[in-house]
VMD Tcl script that builds the backbone (N, CA, C; Angstrom):
set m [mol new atoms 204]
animate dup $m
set s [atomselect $m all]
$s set {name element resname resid chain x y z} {
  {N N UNK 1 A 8.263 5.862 -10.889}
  {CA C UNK 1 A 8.285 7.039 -10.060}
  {C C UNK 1 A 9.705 7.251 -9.548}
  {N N UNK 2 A 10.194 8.785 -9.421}
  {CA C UNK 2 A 11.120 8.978 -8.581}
  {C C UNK 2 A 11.500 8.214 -7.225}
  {N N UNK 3 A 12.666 8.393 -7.020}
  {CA C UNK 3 A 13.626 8.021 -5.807}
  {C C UNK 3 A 12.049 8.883 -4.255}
  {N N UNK 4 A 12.053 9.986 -4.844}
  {CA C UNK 4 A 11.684 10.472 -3.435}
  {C C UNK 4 A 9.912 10.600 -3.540}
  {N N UNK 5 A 9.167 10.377 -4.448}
  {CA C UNK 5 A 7.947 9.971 -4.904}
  {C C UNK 5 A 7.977 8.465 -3.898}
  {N N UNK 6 A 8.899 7.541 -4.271}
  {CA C UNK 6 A 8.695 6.620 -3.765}
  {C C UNK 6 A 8.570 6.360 -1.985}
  {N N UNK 7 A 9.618 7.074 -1.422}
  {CA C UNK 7 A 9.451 7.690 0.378}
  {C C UNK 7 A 8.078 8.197 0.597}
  {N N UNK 8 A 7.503 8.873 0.041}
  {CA C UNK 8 A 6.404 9.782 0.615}
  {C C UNK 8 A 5.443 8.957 -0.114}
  {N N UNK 9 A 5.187 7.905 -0.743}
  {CA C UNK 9 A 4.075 7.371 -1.570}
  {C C UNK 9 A 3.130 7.312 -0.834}
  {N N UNK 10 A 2.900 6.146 0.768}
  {CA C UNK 10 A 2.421 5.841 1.664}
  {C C UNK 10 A 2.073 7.292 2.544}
  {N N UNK 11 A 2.307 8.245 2.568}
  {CA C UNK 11 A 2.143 9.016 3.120}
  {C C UNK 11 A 0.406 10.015 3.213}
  {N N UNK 12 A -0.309 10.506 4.188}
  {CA C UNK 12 A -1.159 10.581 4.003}
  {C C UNK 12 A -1.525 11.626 3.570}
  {N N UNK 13 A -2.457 12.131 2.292}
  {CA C UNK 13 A -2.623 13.558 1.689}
  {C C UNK 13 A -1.093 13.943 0.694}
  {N N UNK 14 A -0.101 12.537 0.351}
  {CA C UNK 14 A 0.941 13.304 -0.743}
  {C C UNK 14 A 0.071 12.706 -2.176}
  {N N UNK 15 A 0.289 13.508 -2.925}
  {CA C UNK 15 A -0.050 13.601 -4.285}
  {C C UNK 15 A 0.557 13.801 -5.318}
  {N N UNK 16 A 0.476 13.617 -6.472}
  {CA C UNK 16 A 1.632 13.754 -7.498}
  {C C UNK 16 A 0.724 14.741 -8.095}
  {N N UNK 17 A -0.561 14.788 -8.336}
  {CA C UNK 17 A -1.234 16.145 -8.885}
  {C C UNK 17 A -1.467 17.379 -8.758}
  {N N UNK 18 A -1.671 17.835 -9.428}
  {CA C UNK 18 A -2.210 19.550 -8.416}
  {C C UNK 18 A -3.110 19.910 -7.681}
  {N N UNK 19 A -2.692 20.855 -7.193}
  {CA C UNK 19 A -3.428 21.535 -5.680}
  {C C UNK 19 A -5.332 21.578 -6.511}
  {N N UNK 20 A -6.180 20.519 -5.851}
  {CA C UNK 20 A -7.321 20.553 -5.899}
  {C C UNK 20 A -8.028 19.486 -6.806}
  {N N UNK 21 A -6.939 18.702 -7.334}
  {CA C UNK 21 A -7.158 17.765 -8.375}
  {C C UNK 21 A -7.454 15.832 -7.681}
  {N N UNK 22 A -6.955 16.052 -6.085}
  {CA C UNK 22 A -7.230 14.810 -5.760}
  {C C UNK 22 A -6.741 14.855 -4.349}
  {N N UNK 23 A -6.798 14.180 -3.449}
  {CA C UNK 23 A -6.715 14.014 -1.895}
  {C C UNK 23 A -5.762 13.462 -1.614}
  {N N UNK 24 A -4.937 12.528 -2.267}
  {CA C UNK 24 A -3.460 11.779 -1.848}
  {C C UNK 24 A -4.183 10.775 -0.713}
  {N N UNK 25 A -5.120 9.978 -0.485}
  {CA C UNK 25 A -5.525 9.230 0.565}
  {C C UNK 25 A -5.050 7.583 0.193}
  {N N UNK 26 A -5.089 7.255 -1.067}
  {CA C UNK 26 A -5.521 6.417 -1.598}
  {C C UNK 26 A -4.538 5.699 -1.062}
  {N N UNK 27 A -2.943 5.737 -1.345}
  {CA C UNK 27 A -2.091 4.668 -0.775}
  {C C UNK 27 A -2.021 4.727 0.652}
  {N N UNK 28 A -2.181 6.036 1.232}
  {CA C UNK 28 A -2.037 5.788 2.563}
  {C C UNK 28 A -3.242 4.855 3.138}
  {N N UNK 29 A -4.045 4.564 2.395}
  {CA C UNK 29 A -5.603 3.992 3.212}
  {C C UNK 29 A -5.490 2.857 3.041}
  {N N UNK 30 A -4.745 2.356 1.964}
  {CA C UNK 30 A -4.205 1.302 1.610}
  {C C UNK 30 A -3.053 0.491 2.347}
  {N N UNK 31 A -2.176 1.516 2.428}
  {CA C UNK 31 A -1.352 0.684 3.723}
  {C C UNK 31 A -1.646 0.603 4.651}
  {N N UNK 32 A -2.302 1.347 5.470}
  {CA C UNK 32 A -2.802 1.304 6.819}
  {C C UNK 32 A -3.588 -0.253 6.894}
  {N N UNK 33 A -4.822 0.046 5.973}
  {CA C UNK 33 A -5.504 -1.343 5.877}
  {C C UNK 33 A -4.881 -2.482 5.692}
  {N N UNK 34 A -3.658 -2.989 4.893}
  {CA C UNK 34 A -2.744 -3.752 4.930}
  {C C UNK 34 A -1.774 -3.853 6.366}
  {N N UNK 35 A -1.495 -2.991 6.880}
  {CA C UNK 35 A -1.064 -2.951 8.379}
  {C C UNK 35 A -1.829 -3.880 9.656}
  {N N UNK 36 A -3.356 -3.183 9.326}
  {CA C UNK 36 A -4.174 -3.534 10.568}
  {C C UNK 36 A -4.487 -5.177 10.113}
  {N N UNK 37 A -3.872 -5.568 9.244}
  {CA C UNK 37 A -4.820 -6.993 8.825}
  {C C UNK 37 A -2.731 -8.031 9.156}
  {N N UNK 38 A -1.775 -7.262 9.739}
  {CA C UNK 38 A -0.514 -7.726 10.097}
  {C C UNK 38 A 0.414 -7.851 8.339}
  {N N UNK 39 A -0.173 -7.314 7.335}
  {CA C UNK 39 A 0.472 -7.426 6.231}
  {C C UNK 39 A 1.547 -5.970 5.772}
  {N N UNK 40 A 2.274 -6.500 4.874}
  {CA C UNK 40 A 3.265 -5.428 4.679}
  {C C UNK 40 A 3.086 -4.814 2.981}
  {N N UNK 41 A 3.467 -4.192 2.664}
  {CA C UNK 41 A 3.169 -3.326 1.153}
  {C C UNK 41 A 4.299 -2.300 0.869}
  {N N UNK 42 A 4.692 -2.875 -0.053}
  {CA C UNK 42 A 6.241 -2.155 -0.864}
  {C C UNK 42 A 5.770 -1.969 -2.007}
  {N N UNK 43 A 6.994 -1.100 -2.579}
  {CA C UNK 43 A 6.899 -0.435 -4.116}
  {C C UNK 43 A 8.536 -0.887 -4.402}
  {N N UNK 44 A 8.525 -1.546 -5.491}
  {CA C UNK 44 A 9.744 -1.043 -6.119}
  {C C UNK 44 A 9.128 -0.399 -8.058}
  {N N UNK 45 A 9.949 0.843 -8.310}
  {CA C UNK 45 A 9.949 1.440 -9.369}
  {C C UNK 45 A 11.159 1.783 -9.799}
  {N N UNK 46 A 11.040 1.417 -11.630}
  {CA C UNK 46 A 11.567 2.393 -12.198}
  {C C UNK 46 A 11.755 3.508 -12.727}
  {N N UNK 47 A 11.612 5.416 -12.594}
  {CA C UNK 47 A 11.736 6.023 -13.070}
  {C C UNK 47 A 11.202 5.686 -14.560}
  {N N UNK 48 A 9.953 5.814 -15.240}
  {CA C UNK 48 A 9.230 6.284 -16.673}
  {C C UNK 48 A 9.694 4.931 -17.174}
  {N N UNK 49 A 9.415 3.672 -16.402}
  {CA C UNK 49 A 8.997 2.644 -16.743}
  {C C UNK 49 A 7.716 1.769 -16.339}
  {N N UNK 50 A 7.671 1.890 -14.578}
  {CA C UNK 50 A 6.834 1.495 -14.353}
  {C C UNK 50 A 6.766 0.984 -12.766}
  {N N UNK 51 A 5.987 0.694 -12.217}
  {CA C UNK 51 A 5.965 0.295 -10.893}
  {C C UNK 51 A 5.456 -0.686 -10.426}
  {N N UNK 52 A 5.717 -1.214 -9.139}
  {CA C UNK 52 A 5.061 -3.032 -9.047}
  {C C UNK 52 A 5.013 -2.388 -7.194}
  {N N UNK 53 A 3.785 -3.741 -6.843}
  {CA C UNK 53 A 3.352 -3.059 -5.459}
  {C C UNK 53 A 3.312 -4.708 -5.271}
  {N N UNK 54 A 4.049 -5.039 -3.953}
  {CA C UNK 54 A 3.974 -6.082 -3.596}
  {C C UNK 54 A 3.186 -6.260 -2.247}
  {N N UNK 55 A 2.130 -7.495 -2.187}
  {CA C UNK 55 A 1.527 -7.123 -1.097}
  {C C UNK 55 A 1.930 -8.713 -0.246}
  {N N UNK 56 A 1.769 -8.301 1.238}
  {CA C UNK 56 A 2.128 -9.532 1.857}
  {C C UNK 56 A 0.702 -9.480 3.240}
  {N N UNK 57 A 0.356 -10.803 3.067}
  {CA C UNK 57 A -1.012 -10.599 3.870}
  {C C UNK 57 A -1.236 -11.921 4.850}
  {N N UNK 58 A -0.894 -12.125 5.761}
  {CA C UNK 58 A -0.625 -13.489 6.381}
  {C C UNK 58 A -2.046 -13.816 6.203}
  {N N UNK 59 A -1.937 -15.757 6.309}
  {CA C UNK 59 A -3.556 -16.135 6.531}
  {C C UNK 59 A -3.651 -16.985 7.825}
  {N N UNK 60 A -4.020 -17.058 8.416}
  {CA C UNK 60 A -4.123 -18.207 9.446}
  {C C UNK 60 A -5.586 -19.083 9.287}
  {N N UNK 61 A -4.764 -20.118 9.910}
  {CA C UNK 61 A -6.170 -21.387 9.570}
  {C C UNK 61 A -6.161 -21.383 11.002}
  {N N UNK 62 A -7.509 -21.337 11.488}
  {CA C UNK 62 A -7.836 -22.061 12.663}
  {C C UNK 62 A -8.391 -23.693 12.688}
  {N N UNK 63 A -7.384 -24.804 13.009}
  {CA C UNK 63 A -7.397 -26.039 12.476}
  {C C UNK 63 A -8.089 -27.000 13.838}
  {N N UNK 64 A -8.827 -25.615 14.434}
  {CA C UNK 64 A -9.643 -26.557 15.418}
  {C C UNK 64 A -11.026 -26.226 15.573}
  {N N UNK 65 A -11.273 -26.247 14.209}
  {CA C UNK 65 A -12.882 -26.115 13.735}
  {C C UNK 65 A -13.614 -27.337 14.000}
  {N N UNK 66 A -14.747 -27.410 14.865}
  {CA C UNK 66 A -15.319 -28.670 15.074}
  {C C UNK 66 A -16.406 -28.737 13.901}
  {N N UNK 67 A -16.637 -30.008 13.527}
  {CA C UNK 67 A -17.992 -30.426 12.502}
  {C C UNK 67 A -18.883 -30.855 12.847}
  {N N UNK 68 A -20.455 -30.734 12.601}
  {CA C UNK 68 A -21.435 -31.086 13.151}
  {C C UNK 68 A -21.170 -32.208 12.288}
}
mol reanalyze $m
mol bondsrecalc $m
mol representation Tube
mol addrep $m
């Protein structure tokens, strides 16, 4: 994808299709949900090669689980 495809990707309702062909929700619902869980979500692309979505999602252990 373009330089400026890539700015507005995350954005909510942008679309690369035409007017009536789809909602543009999908990445924005996607990052958000990656947000609320403290994780982060990037794109790097090349222009009519291809694109990679990196996701970062912390885990925490709670290491004071008691055992019956």
């Amino acid at each position: 994808m373009d330089a400026d495809t890539q700015k507005k990707i995350f954005e909510p309702f942008f679309t690369t299709k035409d007017v009536g062909e789809g909602t543009g929700l999908g990445m924005s619902i996607a990052y958000n949900t990656i947000k609320k869980h403290n994780g982060q979500i990037t794109v790097s692309s090349t222009h009519g090669e291809g694109s990679e979505f990196f996701l970062k999602i912390p885990i925490i252990y709670n290491l004071n689980l008691k055992t019956a």
